[in-house]
C-alpha positions in Angstrom: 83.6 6.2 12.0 81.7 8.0 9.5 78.2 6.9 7.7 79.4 5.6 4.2 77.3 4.6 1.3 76.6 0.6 0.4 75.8 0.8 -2.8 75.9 2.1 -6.4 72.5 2.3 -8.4 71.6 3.2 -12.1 67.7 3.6 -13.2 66.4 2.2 -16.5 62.9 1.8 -17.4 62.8 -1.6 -18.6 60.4 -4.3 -16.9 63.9 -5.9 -15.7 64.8 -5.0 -12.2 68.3 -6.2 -11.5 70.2 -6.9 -8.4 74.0 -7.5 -7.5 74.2 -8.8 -3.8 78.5 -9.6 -4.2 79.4 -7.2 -6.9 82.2 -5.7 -4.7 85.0 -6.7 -3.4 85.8 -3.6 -1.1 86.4 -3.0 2.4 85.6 -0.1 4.9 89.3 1.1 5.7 88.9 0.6 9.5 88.4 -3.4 8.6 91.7 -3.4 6.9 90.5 -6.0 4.8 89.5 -8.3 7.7 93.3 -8.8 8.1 93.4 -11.6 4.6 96.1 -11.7 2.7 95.9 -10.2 -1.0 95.3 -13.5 -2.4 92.3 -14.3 0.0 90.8 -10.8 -0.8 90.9 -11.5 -4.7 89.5 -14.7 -4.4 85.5 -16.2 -4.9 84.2 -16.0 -1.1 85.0 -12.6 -1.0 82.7 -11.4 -4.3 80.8 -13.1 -6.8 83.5 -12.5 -9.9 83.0 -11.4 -12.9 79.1 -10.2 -11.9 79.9 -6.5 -11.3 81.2 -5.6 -15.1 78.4 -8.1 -16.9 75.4 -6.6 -14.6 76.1 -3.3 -15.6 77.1 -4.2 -19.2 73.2 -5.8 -19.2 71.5 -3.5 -17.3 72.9 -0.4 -19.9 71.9 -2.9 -22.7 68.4 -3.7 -21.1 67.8 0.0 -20.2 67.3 -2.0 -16.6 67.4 -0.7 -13.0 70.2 -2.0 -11.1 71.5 -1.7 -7.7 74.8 -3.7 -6.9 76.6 -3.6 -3.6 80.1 -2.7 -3.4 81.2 -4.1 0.1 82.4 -7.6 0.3 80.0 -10.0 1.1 82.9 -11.3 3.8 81.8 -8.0 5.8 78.4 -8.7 6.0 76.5 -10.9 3.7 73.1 -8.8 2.2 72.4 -11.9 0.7 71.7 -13.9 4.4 69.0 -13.5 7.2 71.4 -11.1 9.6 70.0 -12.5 12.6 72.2 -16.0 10.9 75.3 -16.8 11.8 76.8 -17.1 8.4 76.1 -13.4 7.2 79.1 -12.4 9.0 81.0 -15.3 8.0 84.2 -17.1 10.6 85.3 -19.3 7.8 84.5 -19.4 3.6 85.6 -22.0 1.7 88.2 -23.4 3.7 89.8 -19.7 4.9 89.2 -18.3 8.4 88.1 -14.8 8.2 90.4 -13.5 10.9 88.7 -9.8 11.0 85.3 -11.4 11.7 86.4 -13.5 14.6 85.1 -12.8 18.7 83.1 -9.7 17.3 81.2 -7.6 19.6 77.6 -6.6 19.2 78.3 -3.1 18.3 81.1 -4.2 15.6 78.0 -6.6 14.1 75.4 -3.5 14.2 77.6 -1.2 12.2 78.0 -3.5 9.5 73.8 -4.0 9.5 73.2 -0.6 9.7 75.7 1.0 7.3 75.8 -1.9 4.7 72.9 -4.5 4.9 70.1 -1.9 5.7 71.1 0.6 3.1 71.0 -1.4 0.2 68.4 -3.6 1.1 66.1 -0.9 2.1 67.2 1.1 -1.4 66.0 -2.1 -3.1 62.6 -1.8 -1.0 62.1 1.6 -2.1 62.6 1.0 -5.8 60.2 -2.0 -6.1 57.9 0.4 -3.6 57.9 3.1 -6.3 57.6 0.7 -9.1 54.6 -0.7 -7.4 52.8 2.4 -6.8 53.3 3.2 -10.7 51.6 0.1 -11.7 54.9 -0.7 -13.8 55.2 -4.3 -14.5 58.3 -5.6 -12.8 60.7 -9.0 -13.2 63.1 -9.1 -9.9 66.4 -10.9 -11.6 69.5 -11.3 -9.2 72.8 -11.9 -10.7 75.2 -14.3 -9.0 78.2 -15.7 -10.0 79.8 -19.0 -9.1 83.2 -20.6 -8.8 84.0 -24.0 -10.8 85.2 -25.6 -8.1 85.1 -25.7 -4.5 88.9 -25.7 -2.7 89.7 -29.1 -1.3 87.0 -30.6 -3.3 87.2 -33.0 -6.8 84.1 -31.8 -8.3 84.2 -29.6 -10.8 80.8 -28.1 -11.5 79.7 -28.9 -15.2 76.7 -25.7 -15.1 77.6 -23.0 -16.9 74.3 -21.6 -15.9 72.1 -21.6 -12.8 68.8 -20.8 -12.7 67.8 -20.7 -9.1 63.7 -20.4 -8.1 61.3 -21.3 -5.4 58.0 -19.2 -5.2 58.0 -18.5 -9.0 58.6 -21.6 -11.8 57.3 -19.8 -14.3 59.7 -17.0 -15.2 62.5 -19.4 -14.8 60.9 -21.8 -17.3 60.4 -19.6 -19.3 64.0 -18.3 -19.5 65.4 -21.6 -19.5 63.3 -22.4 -22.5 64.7 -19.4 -24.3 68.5 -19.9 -23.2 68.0 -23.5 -24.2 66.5 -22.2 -27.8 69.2 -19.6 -28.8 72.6 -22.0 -27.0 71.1 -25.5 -27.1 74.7 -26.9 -25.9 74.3 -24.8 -22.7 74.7 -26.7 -19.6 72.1 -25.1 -17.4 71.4 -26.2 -14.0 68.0 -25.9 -12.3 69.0 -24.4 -8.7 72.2 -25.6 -9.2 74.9 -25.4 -7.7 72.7 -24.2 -5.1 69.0 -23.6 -4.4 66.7 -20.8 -2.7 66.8 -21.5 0.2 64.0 -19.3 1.7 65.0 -20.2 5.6 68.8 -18.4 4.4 68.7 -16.3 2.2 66.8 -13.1 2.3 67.2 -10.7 -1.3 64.8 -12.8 -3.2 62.6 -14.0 -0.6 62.4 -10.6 1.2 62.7 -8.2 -1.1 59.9 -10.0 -4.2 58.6 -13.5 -2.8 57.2 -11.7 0.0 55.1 -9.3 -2.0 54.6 -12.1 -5.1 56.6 -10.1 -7.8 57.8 -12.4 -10.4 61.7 -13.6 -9.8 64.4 -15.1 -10.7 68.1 -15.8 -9.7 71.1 -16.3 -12.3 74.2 -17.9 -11.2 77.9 -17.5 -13.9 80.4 -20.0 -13.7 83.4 -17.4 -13.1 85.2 -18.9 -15.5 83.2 -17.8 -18.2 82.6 -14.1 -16.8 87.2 -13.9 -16.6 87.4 -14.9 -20.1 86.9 -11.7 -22.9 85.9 -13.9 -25.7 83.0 -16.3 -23.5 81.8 -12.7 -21.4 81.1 -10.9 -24.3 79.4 -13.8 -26.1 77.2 -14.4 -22.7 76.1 -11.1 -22.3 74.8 -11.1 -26.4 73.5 -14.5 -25.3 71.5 -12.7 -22.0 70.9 -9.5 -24.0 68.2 -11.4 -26.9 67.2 -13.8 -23.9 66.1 -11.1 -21.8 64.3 -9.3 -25.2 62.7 -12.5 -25.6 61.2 -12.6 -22.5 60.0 -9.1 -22.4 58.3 -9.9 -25.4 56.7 -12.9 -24.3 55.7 -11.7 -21.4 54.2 -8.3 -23.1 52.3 -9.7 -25.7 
């Protein structure tokens, strides 16, 4: 088995750090895909849709750092506690993950130590470095979200989620700006989910823990598929994120 890289990075020297826990959808080749059909490979619980190509779009807009991990978060999830059993998921939305079933201890550490620990410790370095130059920093990680939920009725109305927990402000803030330039937005405060500090670990770990300013965005993937509604969000984010900078360096 040989070493292989996690993750793809690009450096920008905005105030805007971004991060991509489920940008990819790939597999190492020994996992042969966690033995899902084609279908169940293309579908939401394997990556967050749509996030990859609007992250980087942003980031080259923004001049922003990002770092976006190209495994499938149905290999290991960088976006859990690993010692949990959900960050090497059995089942996701209804499907049984037949590759991550009876797993050994050894089969669990490989994923850690050539996935998880890579990125997240790339992601430690960066905000290390930024710290040490004194350079102001915003931790923003990008998420996408499906409509709706298999075997479930609800469709989810948010076509923005702003998730928080240790900082309100930032995500007032951006709220209040999104809300100023798209006042028809639906935008859900940590909806359809919230930050759960005991589960997940990017956000906590990576910028609650050393009190850098955050904040979590969450797509519909409906809106990220569709040409017309991705390029008119990413304009939308583009003059958001310029607005904040500027209130926020003034």
């Amino acid at each position: 088995m040989k070493r292989i890289e996690s993750f793809n990075m690009r450096f920008g020297e905005s105030l805007f750090m971004f991060v991509s826990d489920h940008a990819g959808c790939n597999f190492p080749n020994h996992l042969n895909g966690l033995n899902l059909p084609k279908e169940e490979q293309e579908r939401h619980i394997t990556y967050d849709i749509g996030i990859k190509r609007f992250g980087r779009e942003l980031s080259n807009r923004l001049d922003a750092t990002l770092i976006e991990q190209h495994f499938s978060r149905l290999v290991i999830d960088c976006n859990r506690k690993p010692e949990r059993e959900d960050c090497i998921p059995k089942i996701s939305d209804g499907t049984v993950i037949l590759g991550n079933q009876n797993m050994d201890i050894e089969s669990r550490k490989w994923r850690y130590d050539n996935i998880f620990m890579p990125y997240q410790a790339q992601i430690s370095k960066t905000l290390l470095e930024r710290l040490e130059k004194k350079k102001e920093t915003i931790f923003v990680s990008l998420h996408s979200f499906t409509p709706q939920l298999r075997g479930s009725s609800f469709i989810r109305p948010w076509e923005v989620g702003l998730l928080f927990h240790h900082d309100t402000e930032t995500s007032k803030r951006f709220k209040q700006i999104l809300s100023e330039k798209s006042p028809n937005l639906c935008i859900g405060e940590n909806e359809p989910y919230f930050l759960d500090l005991e589960k997940e670990y990017t956000v906590p770990m990576q910028a609650a823990s050393k009190n850098i300013p955050a904040l979590e965005i969450e797509i519909r993937q409906d809106i990220l598929i569709n040409p017309k509604s991705f390029q008119s969000f990413l304009d939308l984010f583009y003059q958001c994120f310029l607005q904040l900078e500027r209130d926020l360096l003034k």
